[in-house]
C-alpha positions as MATLAB code, in Angstrom:
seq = 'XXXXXXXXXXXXXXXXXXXXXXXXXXXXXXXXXXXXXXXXXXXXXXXXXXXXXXXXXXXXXXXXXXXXXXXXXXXXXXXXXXXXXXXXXXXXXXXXXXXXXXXXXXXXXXXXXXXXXXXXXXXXXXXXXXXXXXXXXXXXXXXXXXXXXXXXXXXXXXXXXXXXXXXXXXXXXXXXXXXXXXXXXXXXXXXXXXXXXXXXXXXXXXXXXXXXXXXXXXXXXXXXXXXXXXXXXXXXXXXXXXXXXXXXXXXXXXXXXXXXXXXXXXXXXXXXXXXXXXXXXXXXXXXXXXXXXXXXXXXXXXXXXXXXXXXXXXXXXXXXXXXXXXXXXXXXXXXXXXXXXXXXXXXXXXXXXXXXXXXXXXXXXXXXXXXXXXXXXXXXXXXXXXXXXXXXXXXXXXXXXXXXXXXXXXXXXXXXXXXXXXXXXXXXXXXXXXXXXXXXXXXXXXXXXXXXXXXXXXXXXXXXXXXXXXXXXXXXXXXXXXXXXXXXXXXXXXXXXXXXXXXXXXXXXXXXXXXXXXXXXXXXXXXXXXXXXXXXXXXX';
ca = [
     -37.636  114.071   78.408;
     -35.122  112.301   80.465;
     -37.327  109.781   81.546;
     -38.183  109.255   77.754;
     -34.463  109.181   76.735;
     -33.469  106.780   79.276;
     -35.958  104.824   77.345;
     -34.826  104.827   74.412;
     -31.410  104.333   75.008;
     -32.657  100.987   77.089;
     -34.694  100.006   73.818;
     -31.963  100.799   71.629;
     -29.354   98.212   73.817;
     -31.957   96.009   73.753;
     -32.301   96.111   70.334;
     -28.604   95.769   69.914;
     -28.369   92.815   72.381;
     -31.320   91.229   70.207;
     -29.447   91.253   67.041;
     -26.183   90.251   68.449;
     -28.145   87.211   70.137;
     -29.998   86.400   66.301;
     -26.542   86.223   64.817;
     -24.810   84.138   67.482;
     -27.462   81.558   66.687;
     -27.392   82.182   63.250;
     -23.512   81.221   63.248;
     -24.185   78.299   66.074;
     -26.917   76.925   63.308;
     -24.273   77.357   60.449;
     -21.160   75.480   62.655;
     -22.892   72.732   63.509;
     -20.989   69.101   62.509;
     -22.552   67.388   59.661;
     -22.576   64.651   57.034;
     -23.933   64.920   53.729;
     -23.973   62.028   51.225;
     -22.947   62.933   47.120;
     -25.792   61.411   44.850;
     -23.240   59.416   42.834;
     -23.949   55.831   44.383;
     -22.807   52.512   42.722;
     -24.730   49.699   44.059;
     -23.987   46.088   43.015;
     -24.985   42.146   44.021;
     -22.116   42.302   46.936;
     -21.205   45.773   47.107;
     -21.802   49.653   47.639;
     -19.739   53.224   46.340;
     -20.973   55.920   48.204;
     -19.496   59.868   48.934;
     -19.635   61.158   52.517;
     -19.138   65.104   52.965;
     -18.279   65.922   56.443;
     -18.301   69.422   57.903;
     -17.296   71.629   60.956;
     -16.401   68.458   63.084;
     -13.559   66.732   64.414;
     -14.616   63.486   63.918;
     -17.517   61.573   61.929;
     -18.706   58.383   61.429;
     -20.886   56.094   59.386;
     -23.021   52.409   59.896;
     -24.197   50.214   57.464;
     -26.594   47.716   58.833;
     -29.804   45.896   57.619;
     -32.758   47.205   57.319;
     -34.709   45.541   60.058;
     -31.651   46.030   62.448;
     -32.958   48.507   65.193;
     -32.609   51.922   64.501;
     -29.444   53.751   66.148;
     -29.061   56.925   67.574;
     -26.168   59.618   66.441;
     -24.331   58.690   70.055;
     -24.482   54.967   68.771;
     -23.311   56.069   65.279;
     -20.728   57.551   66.716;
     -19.562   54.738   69.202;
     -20.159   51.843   66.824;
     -19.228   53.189   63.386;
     -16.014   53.248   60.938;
     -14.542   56.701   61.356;
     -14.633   59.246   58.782;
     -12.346   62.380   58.531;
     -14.381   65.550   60.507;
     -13.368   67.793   57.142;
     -13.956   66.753   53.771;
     -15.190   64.410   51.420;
     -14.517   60.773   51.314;
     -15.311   58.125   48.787;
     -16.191   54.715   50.586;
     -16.611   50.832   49.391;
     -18.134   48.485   51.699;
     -18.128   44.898   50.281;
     -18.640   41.336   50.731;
     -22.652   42.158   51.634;
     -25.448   40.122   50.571;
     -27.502   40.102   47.564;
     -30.869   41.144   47.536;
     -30.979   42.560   50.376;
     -32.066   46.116   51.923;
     -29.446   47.875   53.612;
     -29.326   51.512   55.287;
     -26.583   53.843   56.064;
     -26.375   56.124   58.977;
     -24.200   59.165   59.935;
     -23.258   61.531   62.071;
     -20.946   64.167   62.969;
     -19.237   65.750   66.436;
     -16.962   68.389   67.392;
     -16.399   68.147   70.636;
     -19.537   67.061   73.011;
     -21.867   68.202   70.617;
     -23.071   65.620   68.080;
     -25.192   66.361   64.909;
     -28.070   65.039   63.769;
     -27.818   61.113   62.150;
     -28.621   61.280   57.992;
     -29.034   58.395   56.357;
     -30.382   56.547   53.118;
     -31.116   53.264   51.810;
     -30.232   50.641   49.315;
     -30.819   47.246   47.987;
     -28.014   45.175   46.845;
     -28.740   43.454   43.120;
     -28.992   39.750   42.657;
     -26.287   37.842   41.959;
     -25.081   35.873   39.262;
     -22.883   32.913   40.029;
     -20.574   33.192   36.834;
     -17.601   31.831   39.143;
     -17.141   28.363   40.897;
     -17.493   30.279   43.809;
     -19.528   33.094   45.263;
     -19.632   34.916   48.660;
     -22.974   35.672   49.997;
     -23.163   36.895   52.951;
     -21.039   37.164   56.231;
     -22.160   37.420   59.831;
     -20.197   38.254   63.200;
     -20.765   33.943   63.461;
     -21.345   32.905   60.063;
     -19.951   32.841   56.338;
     -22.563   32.274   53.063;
     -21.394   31.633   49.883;
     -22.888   29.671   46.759;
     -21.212   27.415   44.611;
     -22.162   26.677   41.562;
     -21.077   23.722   39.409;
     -23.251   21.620   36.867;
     -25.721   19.081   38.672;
     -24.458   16.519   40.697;
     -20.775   17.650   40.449;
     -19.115   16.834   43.044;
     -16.891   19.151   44.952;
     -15.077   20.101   48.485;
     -15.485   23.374   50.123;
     -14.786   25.349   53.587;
     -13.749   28.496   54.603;
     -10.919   28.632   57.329;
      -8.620   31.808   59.323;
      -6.891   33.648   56.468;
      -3.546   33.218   59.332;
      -4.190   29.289   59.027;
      -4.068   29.064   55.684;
      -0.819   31.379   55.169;
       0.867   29.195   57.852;
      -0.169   26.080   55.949;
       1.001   27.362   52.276;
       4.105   29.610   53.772;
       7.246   28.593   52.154;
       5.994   26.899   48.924;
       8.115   27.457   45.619;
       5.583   27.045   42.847;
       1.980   27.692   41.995;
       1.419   23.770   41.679;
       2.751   23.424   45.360;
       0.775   26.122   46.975;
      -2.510   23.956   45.053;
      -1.498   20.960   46.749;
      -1.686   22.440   49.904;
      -4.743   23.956   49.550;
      -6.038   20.449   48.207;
      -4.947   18.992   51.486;
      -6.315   21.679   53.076;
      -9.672   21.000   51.636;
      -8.500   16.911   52.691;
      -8.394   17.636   56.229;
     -11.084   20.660   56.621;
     -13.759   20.366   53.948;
     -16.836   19.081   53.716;
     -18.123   17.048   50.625;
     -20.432   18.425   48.352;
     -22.992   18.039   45.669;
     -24.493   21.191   43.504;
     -24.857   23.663   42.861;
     -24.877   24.956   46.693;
     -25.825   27.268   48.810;
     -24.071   27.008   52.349;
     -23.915   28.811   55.571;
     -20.982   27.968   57.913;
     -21.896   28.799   61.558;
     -19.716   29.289   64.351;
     -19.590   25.659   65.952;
     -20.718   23.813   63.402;
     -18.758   20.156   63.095;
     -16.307   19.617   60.943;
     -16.044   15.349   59.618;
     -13.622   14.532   61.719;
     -16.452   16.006   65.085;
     -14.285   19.102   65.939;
     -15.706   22.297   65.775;
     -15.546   25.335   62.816;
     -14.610   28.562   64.190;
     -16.177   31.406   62.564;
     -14.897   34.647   65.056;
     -16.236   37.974   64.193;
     -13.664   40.727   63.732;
     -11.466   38.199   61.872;
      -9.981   37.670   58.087;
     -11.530   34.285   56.265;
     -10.641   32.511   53.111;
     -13.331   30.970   51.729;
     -11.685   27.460   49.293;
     -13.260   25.048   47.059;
     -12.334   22.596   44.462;
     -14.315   20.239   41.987;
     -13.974   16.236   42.125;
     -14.593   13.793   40.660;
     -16.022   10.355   41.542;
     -13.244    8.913   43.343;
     -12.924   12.280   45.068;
      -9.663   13.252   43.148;
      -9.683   17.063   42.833;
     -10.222   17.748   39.103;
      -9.822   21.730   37.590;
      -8.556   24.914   39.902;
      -9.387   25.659   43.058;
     -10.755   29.158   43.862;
     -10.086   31.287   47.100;
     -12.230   34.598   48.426;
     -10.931   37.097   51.203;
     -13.559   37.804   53.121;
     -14.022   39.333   57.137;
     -16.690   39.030   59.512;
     -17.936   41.915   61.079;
     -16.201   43.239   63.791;
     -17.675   42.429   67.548;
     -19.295   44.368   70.023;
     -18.131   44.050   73.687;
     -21.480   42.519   75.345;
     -20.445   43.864   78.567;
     -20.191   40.203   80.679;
     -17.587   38.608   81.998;
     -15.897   35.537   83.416;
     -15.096   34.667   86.659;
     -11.132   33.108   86.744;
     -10.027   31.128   89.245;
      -6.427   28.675   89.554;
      -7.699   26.249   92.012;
      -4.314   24.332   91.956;
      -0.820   25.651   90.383;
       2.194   23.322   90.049;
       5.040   23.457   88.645;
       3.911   22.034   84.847;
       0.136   21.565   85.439;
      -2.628   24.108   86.522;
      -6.634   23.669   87.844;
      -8.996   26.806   86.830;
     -12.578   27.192   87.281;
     -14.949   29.397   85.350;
     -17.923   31.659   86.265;
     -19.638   33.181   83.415;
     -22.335   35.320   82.906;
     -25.615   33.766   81.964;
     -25.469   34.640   78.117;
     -22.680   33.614   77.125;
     -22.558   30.619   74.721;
     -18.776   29.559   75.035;
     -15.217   30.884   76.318;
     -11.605   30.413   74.305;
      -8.990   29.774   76.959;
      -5.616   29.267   77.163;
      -2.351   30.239   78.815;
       0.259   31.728   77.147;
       4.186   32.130   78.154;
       5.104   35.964   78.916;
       7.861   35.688   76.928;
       5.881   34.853   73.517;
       3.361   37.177   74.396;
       5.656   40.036   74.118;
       6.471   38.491   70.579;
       3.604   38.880   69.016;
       2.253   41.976   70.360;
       5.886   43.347   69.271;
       5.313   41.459   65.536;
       1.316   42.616   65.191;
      -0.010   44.663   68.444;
      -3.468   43.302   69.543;
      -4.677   41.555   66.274;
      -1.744   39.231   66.363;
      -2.253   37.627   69.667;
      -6.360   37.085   69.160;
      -5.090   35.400   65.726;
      -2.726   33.033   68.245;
      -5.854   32.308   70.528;
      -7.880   31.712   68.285;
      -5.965   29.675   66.512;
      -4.724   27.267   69.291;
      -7.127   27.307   72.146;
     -10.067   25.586   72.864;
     -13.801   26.009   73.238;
     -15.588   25.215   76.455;
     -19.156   25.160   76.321;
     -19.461   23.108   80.011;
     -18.600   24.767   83.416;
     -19.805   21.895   85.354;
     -16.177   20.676   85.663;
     -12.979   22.738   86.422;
     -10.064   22.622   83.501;
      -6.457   21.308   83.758;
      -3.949   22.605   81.653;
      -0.748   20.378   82.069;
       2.858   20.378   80.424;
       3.043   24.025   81.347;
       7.031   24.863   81.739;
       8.316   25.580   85.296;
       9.706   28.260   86.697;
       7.919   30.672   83.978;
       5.903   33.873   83.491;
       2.214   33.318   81.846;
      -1.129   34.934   81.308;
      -4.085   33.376   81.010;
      -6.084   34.583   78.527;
     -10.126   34.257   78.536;
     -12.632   35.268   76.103;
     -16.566   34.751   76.041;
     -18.512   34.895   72.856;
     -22.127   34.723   72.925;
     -25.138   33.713   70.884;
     -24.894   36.611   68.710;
     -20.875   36.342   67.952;
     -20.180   39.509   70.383;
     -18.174   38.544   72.812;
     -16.182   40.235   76.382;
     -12.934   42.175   76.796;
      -9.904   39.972   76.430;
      -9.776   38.718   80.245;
      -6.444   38.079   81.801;
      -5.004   35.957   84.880;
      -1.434   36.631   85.296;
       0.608   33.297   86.964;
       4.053   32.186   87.432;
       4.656   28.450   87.852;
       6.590   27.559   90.741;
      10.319   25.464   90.682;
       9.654   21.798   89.764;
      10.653   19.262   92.598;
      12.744   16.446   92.158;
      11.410   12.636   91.634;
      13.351   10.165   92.122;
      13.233    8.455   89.076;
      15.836    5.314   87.230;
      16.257    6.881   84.100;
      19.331    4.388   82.737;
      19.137    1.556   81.050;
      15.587    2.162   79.585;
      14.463   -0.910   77.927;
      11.999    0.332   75.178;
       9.532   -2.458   73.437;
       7.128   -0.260   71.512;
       8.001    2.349   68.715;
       4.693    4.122   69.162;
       5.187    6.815   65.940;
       7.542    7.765   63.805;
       6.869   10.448   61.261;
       8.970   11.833   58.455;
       8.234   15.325   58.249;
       9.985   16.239   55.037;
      12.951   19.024   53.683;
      13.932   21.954   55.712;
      17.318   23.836   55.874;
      20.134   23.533   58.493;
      21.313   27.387   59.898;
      23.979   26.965   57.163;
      21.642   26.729   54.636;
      21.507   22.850   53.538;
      19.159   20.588   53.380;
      17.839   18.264   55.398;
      15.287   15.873   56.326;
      13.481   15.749   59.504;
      12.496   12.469   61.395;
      10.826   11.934   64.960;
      10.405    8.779   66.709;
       8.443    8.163   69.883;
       9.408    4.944   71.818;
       7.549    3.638   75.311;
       8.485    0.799   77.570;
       4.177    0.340   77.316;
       1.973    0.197   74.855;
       0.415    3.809   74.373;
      -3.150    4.511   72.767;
      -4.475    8.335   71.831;
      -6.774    9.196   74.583;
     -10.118   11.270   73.664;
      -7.854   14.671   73.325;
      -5.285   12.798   70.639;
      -2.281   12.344   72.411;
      -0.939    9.053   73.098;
      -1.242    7.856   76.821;
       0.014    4.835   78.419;
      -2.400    1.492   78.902;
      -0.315    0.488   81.579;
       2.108    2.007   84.542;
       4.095    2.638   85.395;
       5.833    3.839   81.875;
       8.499    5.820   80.013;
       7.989    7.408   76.827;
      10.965    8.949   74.740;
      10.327   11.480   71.512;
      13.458   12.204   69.473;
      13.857   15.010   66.710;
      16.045   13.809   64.580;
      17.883   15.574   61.466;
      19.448   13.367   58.562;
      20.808   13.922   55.245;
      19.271   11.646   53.234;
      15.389    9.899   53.635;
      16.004    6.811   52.288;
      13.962    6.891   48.869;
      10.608    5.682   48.223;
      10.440    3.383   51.846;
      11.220    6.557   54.418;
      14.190    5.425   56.498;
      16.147    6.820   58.871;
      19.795    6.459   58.057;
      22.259    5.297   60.116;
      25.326    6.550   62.557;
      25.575    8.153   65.540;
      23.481   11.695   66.030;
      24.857   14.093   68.274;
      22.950   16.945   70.446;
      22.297   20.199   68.777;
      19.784   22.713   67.640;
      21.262   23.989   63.922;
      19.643   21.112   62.790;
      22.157   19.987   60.574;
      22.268   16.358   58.738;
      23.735   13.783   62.084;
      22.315   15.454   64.969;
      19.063   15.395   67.036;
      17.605   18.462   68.709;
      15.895   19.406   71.799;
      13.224   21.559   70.346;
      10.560   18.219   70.289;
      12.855   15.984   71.802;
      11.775   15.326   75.368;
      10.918   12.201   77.828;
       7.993   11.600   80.437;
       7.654    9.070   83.339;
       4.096    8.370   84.414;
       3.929    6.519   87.632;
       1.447    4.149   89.372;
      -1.088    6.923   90.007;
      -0.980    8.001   86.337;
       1.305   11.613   87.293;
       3.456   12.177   84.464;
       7.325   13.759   85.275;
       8.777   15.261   82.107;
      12.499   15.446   81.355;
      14.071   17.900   78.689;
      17.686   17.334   77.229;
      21.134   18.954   77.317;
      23.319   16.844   75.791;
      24.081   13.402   74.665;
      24.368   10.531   71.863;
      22.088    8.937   69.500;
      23.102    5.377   67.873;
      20.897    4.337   64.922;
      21.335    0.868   63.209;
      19.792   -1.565   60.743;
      19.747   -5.090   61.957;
      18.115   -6.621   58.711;
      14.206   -5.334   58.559;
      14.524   -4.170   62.464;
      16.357   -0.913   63.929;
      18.538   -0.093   66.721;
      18.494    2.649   68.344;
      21.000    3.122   71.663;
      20.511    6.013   73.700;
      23.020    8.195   75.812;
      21.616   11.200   76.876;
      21.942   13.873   79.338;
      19.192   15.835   81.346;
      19.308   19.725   81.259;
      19.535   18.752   85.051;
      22.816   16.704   84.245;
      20.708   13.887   84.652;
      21.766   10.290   83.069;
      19.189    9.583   80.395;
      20.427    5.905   78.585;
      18.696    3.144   77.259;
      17.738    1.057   73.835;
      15.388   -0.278   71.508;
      15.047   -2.835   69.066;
      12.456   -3.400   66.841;
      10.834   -2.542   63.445;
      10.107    1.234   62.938;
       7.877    2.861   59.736;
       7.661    5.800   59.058;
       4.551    7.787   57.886;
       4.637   10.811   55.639;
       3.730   14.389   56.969;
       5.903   15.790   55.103;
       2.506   17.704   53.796;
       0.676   17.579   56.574;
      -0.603   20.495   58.706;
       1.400   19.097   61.608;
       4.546   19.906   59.615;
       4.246   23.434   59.532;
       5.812   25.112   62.787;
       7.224   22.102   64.072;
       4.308   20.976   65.843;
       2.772   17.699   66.297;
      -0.628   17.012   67.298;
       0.189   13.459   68.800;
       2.838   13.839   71.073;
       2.378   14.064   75.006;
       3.703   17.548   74.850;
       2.019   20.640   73.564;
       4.415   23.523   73.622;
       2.502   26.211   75.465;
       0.316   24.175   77.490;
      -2.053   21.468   76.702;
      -6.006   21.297   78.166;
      -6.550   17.536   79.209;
      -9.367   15.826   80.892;
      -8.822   15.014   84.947;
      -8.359   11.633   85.672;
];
């Protein structure tokens, strides 16, 4: 009997143990992170409406890829996926796809380590109907489709460009009509000619007319332009703009090997190492101080929008890079980034650097006599910092001759030579023929009417052996004069070393208009021997 009720009491725990394990896994089953997708989808030529449920998670996720892409896994999901909330349900709108094309969604769930099982359904985008001048097709980590469609053989421009380049380019415009001229001259300098109707892919790399290259980043905001023509290439009708982004990039896991073979005081020698697989790197060194800026003005995205912006491709190692016209005596990070063939590209590299104090040359820098007014550009209206207006005028003068070399910028045909760029602020520009009015400028940076300022004002001295010596100013005088058709100028000018800094020239002078150029915007011109943050230039 005792043996018997020892039993049973053993069975009965058993039992009890049994049940409590059944319903442990029955609540286990019940908790486990999920996504559901609502049956109310809205499916057009470009786009897709879908409703996501999420459950007993702290986090989910979905992907929307193409159909033949690979298949991923709910830890891929997870890691490579927009986030979605891990309670609740969420209406999403993914645009700008293709047409006619089959597309999946995957998702997935976690709460904590544990990740659910991946759901997922399919779709096919509609076909489009090009109703509009223009039409966005597709858009690729390295590419941007769209379709234009215009009557046979209409003529037209088109390109699609950085959505940060074209609000620099059109940023302080008053008027509708002004912000389409400057898309217009956008379309000038960047587009391509075209006959339709068109469809067009613009890859990554591709050459613009001019034989520089397209940029088309992944992870980054586009504006896709175009305007009709006619046959003399005037633009005829509105333009249109589209907002578009490519997809964002995956981190390929290589790198780039960074190495300063030579630092000096304005000029630096790196070599690169990359990993096999990588198509290109974007490079270019940036002052500490303006870093700080625009991580403070727009974290992360801002500074990628600088770099790509301003810095260089370099598809050949072969050769180490030299980066001159650096600023002594200053904080800087070199910034690296490899993209390959698929548009994915590394982890923002960086090579911190300080260049050292610039030495002394002992250079004659009085009584300068210059014989060649290599440019002079009028670069339109601006205000003073009290508010008035003014018109802005730079002049570059040489004892030699100077040519653009195969980066642009204007370089001496013989040595040794002196070059002298002035940024100069007048009242008045001197009606239809652009002229520079006369009196005597003095030194200061509120660019008010009668003065010249050091912000693009600078000198350089190359020598025998081609080295270039830069001078920036402090102080000093300007003189301008008309001698009937001829100008000139007399210059007495101080150093920020306390340097003397004198001389003159005589001589005709025109001006060009960029007064809705590019160039204008930001104060920066493309032609002059100095680049403000560094400028890549071949070795001589």
């Amino acid at each position: 009997m005792k043996n018997f009720r020892h039993y049973a009491l053993l069975s009965v725990s058993a039992l009890c143990m049994l049940c409590a394990s059944c319903s442990d896994d029955d609540t286990a089953t019940q908790q486990a992170p999920t996504v559901t997708f609502g049956p109310d989808r809205q499916v057009t030529a470009t786009s897709i409406t879908f409703t996501a449920v999420s459950a007993h998670s702290d986090i989910a996720a979905y992907l929307l890829v193409r159909r033949e892409a690979e298949t991923p896994t709910a830890a891929d999901v997870m890691k490579d996926g927009k986030p979605l909330p891990g309670e609740g349900t969420t209406r999403v709108t993914e645009e700008n796809l293709a047409s006619g094309v089959d597309y999946t969604v995957y998702a997935a769930a976690q709460r904590g380590d544990l990740i659910g099982d991946v759901v997922t359904f399919g779709f096919t985008t509609g076909t489009a109907t090009y109703d509009d001048l223009l039409t966005l097709t597709d858009t690729g980590k390295n590419f941007i489709s769209y379709h234009i469609e215009v009557e046979p053989e209409t003529t037209f421009r088109h390109v699609a460009l950085l959505k940060k380049v074209v609000e620099n380019f059109t940023d302080g415009t008053q008027s509708e009509q002004e912000y389409a001229q400057r898309i217009q001259l956008l379309l000038s300098i960047y587009g391509m000619p075209g006959t339709g109707p068109l469809d067009y892919t613009l890859h990554d790399l591709d050459l613009r007319p001019n034989g520089q290259p397209y940029d088309v980043m992944a992870g980054m905001s586009y504006q896709v332009m175009a305007c009709r023509t006619d046959a003399s290439g005037n633009y005829v009708g509105d333009y249109q703009l589209i907002d578009t982004r490519t997809p964002d990039p995956t981190d390929n896991g290589l790198t780039v090997g960074i190495e300063i073979l030579d630092l000096q005081a304005t000029e630096m020698t790196v070599r690169y190492t990359p990993d096999e697989g990588l198509r290109y790197i974007i490079e270019q060194p940036l002052p500490k101080s303006m870093i700080d800026g625009l991580l403070a003005e727009g974290g992360k995205d801002a500074l990628l929008e600088q770099l790509f912006i301003s810095s260089p491709r370099v598809t050949e190692f072969t050769e180490p890079s030299e980066w001159t016209y650096l600023d002594p005596e200053t904080e800087y990070i070199h910034y690296v980034i490899g993209v390959d063939e698929r548009g994915d590209r590394t982890a923002l590299l960086e090579k911190p650097f300080t260049t050292p104090e610039e030495q002394e040359v002992d250079v004659n820098t009085e009584n300068l006599a210059f014989a060649h007014a290599i440019l002079a550009s009028y670069y339109g209206m601006s205000e003073d910092d009290d508010g008035n207006t003014v018109h802005n005028f730079y002049i570059l003068v040489a004892d030699q001759n100077m040519l653009p070399d195969e980066y642009g910028d204007p370089y001496p045909v013989a040595f040794p030579c002196h070059a002298l760029n002035c940024d100069f602020y007048a009242a008045t520009r001197g009606g239809d023929e652009l002229t520079l009015a006369e009196g005597t400028y003095t030194f200061s940076d509120t660019s008010a009417a009668g003065t010249w300022s050091s912000y693009d004002s600078w000198a350089a001295y190359f020598d025998e052996q081609e080295e270039m010596y830069e001078f920036s100013f402090g102080g000093g005088t300007i003189t301008v004069a008309l001698e009937g058709t001829d100008y000139r100028l007399t210059f007495d000018l101080t150093t920020e070393k306390g340097k003397a800094y004198t001389g003159t020239y005589t001589g005709p002078i025109t001006f060009e208009d960029y007064s809705f150029s590019p160039f204008a915007i930001g104060k920066s011109r493309w032609a002059a021997p100095r680049a403000p943050h560094g400028a890549r230039t071949p070795l001589r």
